[in-house]
VOLOKE-68184 format. One line per field, with one value per residue (C-alpha): residue in one letter; y, z, x. Coordinates in steps of 0.001 Angstrom, whole numbers, padded with zeros to 6 digits. Each point is the difference from the previous one (the first is absolute). Example, Ala and Ser with C-alpha at 12.3 -4.5 7.8 and 13.67 -1.06 7.14 Angstrom:
r = A | S
v = -004500 | 003440
w = 007800 | -000660
u = 012300 | 001370
//
This chain:
r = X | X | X | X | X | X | X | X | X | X | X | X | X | X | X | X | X | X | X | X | X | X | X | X | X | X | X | X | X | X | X | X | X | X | X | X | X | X | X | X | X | X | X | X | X | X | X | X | X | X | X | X | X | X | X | X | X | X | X | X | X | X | X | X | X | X | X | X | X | X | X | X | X | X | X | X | X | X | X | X | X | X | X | X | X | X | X | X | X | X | X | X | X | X | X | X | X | X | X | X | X | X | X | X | X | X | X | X | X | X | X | X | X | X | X | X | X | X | X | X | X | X | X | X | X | X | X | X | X | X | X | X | X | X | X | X | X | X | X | X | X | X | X | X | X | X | X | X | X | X | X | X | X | X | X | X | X | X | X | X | X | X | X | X | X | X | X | X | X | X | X | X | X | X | X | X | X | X | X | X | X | X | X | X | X | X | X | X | X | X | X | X | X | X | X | X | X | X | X | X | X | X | X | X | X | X | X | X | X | X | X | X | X | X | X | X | X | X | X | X | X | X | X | X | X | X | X | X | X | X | X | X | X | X | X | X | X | X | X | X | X | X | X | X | X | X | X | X | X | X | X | X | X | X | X | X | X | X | X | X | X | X | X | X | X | X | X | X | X | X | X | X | X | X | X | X | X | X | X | X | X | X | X | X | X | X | X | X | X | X | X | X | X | X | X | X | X | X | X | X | X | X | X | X | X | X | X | X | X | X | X | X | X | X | X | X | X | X | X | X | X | X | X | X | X | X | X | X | X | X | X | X | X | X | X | X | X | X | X | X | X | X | X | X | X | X | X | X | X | X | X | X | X | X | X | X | X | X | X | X | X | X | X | X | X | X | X | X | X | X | X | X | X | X | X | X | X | X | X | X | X | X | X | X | X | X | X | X | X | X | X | X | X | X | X | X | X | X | X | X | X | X | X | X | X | X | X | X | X | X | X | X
v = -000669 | -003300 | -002305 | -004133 | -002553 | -002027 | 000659 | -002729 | 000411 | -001131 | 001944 | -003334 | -000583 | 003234 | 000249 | -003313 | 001295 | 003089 | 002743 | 002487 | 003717 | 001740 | 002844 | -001715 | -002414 | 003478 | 001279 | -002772 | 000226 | 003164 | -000757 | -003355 | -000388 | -000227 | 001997 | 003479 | -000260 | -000493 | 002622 | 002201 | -000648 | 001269 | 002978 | 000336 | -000500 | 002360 | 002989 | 000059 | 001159 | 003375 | 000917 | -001770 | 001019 | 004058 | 000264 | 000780 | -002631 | -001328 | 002443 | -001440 | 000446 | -000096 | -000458 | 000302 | 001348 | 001532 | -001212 | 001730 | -001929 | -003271 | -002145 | -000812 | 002548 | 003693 | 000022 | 003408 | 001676 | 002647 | 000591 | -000269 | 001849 | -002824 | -002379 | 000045 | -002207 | 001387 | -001062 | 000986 | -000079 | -000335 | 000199 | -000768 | 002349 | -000916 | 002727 | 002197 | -002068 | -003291 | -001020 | 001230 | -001923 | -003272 | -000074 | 001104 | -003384 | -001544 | 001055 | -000795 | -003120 | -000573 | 001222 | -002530 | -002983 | 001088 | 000129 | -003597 | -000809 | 001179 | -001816 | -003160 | -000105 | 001095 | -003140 | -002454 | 001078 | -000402 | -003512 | -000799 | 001028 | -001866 | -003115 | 000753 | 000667 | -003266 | -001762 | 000727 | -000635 | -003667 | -000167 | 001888 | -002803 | -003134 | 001128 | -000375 | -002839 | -001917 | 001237 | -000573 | -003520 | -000784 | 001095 | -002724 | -002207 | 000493 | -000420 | -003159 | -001721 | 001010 | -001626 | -002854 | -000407 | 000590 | -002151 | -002784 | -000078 | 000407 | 003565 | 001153 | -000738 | -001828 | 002626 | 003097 | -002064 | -000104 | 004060 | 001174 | -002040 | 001492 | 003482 | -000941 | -000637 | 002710 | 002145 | -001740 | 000735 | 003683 | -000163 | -001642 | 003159 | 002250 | -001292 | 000145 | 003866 | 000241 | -001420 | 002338 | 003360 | -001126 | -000285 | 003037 | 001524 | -002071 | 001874 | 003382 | 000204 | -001734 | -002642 | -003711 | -002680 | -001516 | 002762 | -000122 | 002911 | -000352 | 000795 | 003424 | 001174 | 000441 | 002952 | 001911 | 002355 | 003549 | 002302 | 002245 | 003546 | 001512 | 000484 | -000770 | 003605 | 000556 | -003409 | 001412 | 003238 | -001615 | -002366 | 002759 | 002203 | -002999 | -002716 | -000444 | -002251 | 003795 | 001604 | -001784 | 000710 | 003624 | 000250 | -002111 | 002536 | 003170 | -002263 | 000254 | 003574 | 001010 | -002971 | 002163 | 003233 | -001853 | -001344 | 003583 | 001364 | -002618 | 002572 | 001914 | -000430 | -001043 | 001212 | -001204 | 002677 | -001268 | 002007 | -001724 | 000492 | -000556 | 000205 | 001393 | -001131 | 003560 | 002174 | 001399 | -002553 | 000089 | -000060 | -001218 | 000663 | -001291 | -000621 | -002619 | -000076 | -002887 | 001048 | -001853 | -000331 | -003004 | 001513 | -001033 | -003857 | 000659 | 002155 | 000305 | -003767 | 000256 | 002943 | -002323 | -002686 | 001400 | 001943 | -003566 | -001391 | 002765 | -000413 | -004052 | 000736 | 002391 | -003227 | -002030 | 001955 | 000146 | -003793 | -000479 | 002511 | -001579 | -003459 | 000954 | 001359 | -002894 | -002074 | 001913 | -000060 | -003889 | -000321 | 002297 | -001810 | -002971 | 001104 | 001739 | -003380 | -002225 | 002490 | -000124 | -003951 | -000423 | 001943 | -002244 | -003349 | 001125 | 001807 | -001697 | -003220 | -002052 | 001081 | -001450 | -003060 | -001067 | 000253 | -001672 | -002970 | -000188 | -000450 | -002256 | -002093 | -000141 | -000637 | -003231 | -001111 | -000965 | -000695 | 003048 | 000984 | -001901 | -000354 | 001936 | 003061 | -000213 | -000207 | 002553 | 002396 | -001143 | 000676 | 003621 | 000461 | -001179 | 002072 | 003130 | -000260 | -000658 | 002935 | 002099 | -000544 | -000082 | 003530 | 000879 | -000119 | 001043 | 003299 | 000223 | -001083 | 002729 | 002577 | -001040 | 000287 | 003807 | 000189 | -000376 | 002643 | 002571 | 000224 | 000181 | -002879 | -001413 | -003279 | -000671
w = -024453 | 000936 | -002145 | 000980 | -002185 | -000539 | -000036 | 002017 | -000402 | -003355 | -002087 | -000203 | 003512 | 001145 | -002682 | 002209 | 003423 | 000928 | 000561 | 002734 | -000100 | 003238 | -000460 | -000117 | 003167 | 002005 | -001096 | 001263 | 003399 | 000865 | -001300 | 001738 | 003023 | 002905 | 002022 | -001986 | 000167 | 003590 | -000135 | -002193 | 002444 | 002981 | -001639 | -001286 | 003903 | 001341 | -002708 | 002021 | 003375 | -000233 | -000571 | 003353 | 001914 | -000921 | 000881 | 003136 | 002629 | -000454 | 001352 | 003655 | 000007 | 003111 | 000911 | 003317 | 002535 | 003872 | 001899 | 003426 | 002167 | -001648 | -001719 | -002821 | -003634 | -000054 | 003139 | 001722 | -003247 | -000829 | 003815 | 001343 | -001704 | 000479 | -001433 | -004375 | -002838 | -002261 | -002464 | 000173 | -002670 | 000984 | -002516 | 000713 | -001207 | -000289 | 000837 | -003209 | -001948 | 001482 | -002729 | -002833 | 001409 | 000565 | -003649 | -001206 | 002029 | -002190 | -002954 | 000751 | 000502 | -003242 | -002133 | 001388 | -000517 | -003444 | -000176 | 001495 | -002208 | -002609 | 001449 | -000254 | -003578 | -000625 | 002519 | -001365 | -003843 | 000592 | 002290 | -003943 | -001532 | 001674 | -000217 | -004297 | -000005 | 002518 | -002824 | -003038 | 001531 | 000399 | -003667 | -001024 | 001987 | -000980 | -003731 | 000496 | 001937 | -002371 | -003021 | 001800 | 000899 | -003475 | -000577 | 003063 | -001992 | -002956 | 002111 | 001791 | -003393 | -001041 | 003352 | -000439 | -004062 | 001643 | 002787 | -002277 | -002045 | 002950 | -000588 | 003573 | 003627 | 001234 | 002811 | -002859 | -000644 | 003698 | -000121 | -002501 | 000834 | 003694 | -001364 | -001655 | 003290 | 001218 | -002697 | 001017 | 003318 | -000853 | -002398 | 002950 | 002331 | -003014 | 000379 | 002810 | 000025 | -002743 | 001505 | 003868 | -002875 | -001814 | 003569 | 001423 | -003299 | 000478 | 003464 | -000622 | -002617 | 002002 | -002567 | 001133 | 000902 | -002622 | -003021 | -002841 | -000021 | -003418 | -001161 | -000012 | -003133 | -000763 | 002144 | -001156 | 002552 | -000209 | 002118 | 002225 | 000291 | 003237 | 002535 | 003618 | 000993 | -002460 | 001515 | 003540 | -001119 | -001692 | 003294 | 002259 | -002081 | -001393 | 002138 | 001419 | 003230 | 000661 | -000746 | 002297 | 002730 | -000796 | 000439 | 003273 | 001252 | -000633 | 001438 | 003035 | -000011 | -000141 | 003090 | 001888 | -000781 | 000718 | 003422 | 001109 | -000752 | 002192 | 003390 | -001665 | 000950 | -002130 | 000691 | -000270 | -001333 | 001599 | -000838 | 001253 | -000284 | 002817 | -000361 | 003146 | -001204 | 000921 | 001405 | -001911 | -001772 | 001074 | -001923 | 000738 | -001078 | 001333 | -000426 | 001493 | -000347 | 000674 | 001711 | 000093 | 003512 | -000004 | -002766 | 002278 | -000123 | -003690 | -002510 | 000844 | -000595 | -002945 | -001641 | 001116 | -001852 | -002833 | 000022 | 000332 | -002983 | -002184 | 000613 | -000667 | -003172 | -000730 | 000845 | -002102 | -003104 | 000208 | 000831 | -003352 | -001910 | 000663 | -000459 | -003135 | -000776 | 000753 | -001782 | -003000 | -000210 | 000690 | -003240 | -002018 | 000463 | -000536 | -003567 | -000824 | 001171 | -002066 | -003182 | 000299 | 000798 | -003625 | -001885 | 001144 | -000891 | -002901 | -001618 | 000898 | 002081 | -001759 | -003451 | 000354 | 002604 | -002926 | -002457 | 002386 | 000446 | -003951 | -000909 | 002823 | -000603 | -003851 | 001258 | 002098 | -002721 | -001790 | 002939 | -000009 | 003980 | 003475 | 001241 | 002836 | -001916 | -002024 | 002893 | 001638 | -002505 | -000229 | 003114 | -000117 | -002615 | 001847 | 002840 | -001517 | -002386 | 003052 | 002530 | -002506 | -000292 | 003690 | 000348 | -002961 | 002953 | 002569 | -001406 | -001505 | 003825 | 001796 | -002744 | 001345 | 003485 | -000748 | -001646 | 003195 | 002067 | -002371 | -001742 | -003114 | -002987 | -000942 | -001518 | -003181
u = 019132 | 001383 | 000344 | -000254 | 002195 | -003380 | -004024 | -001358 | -003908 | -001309 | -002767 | -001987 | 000314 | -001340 | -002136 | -001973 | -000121 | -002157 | 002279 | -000484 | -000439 | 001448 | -002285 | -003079 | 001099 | 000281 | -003008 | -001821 | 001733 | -001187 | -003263 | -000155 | 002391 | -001463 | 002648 | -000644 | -003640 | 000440 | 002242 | -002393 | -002647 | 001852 | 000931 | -003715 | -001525 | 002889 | -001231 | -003619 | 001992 | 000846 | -003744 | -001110 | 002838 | -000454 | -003618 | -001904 | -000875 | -003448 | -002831 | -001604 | -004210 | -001600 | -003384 | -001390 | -002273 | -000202 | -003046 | -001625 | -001609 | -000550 | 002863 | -002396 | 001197 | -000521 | -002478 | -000495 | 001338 | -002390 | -000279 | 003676 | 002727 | 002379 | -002408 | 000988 | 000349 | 003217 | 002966 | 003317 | 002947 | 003282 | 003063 | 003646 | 003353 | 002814 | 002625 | 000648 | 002633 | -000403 | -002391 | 002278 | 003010 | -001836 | -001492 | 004070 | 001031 | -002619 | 001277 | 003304 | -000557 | -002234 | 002858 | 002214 | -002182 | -000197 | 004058 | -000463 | -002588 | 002617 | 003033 | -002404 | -000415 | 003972 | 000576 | -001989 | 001187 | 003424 | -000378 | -002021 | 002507 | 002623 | -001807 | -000433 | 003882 | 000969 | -002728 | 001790 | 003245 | -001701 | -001142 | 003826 | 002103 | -002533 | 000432 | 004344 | 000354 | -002813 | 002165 | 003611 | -001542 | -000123 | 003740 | 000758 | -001899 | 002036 | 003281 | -001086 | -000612 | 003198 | 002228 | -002907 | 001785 | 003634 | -000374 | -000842 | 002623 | 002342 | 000866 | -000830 | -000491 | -003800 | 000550 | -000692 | -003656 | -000744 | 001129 | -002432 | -002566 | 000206 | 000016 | -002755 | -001768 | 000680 | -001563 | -003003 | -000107 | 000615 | -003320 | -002333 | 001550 | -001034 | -002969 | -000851 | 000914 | -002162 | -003444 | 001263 | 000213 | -003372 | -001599 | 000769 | -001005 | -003388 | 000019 | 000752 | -002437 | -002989 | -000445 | -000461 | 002309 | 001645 | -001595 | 002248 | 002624 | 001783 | 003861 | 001585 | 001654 | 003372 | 001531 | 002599 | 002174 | -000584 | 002473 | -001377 | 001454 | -000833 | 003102 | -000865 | -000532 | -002870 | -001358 | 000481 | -001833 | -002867 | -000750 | 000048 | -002046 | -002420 | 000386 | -004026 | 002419 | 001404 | -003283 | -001534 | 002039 | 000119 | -003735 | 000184 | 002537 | -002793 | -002170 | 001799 | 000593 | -003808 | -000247 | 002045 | -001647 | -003171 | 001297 | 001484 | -004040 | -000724 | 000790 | -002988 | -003528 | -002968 | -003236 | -003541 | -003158 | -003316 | -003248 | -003479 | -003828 | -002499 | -003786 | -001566 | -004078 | -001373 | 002887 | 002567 | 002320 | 003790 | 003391 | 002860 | 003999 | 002897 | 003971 | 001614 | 004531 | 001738 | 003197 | 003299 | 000103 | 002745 | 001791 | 003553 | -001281 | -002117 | 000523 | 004241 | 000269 | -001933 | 002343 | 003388 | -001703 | -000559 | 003753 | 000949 | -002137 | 001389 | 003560 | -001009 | -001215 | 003154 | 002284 | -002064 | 000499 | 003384 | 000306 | -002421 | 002530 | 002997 | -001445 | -001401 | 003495 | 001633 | -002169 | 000596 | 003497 | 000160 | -002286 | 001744 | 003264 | -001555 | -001430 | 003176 | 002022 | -002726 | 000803 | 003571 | -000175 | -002992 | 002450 | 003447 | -002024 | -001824 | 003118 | 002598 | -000532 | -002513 | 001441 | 003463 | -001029 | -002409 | 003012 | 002160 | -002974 | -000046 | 003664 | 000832 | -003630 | 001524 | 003561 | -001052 | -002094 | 003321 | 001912 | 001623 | -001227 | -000227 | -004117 | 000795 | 000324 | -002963 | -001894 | 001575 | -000760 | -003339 | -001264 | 001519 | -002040 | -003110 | 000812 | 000978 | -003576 | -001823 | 001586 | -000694 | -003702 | 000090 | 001688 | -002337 | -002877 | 001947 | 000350 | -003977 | -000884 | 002496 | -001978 | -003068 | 000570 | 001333 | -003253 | -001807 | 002824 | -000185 | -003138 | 001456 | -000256 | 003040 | -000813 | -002270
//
């Protein structure tokens, strides 16, 4: 566990802001933001397909009637066997298989808007997640240079008491009280950070402009332990980006089995009643085949589409794989770097720049040390506190963003 030279957040001050809970703020994402319930809705709408696209075309119902004689209905029937009054059904099939494969497609495509619908909520989670991480680093940095400002405070009274007994140069006054300015500037950039973090929060969470968002706890680092491979496994076995494009792939398949059925005919059943009045009434029955007479300028095109669309959907899974793969490596050297980086300042480099600050701070107090070095050492300090609390989110964000790639929680 690392270990920082100093605890810059104060009981009493935490103890008066509202602190956040990261669980809660993702459960009301995925209750709330608007993306997955779009997302959910999608996926909901898509699940209603397969149904419509396996069944039967609608049934056709005529109604009609031959006349003899006279345009005006049924005349002469009773008299003229051509004269009748009758219904016929007619009822389209689709060749054996056809219906099968389309409602497959269907399906298909259902499962992957719900591995969408899934890569939604991991997406908008981790973007949260970021922007609770990129928060507390806000809060983390505010809470140093608001403590370290009182340390320049301290230093600037002391040149002030030197300077006026002649002891040292005006020039060391002008020095601290520039550094002091500076501070400042670094606190209205902090906050600024602060309200961009709080909005997005606002955002993700579909909560109005400007709703209060509250501070983040203390974090603490926690080491993961998965190597790279087990990452790599995990996204390709988890990963809904990958599941997705697995089930568009399938998709494709059965699109090309459908197209090659596509040379078959369908056929149409027709069976009809006609009332005759007095003579005998008459039946009817009746097939009717479409054939795939321009199957050359049709149904060929269609198959080397869809052997195109397949072999598209291939590439695009591989392309998605070895993005994904990149991606993952590039965040997993960035948490490891982060680690290695949190552990350097916390350990070693804020420890002994905070010892050099103190014994140079006490040696120019007696005249013992030029300005120049106190203020050197100073602002070491100050930067090595702050990097660290910057690499502290670094790493928490680089976690999140495996979050989303792998499927897997890594950050509490």
């Amino acid at each position: 566990m690392i270990v920082v030279a100093a605890v810059f957040v104060s009981t009493s001050a935490l103890a008066q802001q509202q602190l956040l809970n990261l669980d809660d703020l993702v459960a009301e994402a995925l209750r709330a933001n608007p993306e997955i319930l779009a997302a959910q809705k999608r996926y909901e709408a898509a699940r209603q397909r397969p149904t419509q696209e396996s069944t039967l075309p609608e049934p056709v119902l005529s109604l009609g009637y031959q006349s003899v004689g006279s345009p005006y209905p049924v005349a002469g029937i009773g008299r003229e066997q051509l004269a009748d009054a009758g219904v016929t059904v007619s009822q389209e099939f689709p060749f054996p298989g056809k219906l099968s494969l389309r409602g497959g497609m269907a399906a298909k495509e259902a499962e992957a808007e719900f591995q969408q619908y899934q890569a939604v909520q991991l997406n908008v989670v981790s973007r949260l997640k970021q922007a609770y991480y990129r928060l507390y680093y806000t809060y983390a940095a505010t809470d140093v240079l608001t403590r370290d400002r009182e340390l320049l405070d301290k230093l600037l009274r002391v040149t002030d008491a030197r300077y006026a007994v002649g002891n040292v140069a005006q020039q060391d006054v002008f020095k601290a009280q520039t550094q002091i300015g500076i501070l400042e500037t670094r606190l209205v950039k902090l906050e600024q950070e602060r309200a961009v973090a709080e909005a997005e929060i606002d955002s993700l969470l579909n909560r109005p402009a400007g709703a209060p968002v509250g501070r983040p706890p203390d974090l603490k680092p926690k080491e993961f332990a998965l190597t790279l491979d087990q990452l790599y496994n995990g996204a390709r076995a988890e990963s809904p980006m990958l599941r997705r494009d697995r089930n568009m792939i399938e998709r494709a398949e059965l699109a090309l089995n459908l197209a090659r059925k596509e040379y078959y005919p369908d056929y149409t059943l027709t069976a009809g009643y006609f009332n005759q009045g007095s003579l005998a009434p008459m039946y009817m029955a009746r097939v009717d085949f479409k054939l795939p007479a321009w199957f050359w300028r049709k149904q060929r095109a269609g198959v080397a589409e869809q052997a195109g669309n397949e072999v598209e959907a291939r590439h695009n899974y591989e392309a998605a794989d070895q993005g994904l793969r990149f991606r993952i490596k590039d965040d997993f050297l960035t948490a490891q770097a982060s680690w290695k980086l949190m552990e350097i300042y916390g350990k070693t480099a804020v420890p002994q720049a905070s010892l050099a600050f103190e014994s140079s701070l006490s040696t120019y107090e007696t005249g013992g040390a030029d300005f120049l070095s106190v203020l050197t050492n100073f602002s070491m300090v100050l930067e090595y506190e702050v990097n660290y609390y910057q690499e502290l989110a670094n790493y928490y964000q680089a976690l999140s963003r495996l979050e989303e790639m792998t499927a897997r929680k890594l950050t509490e």
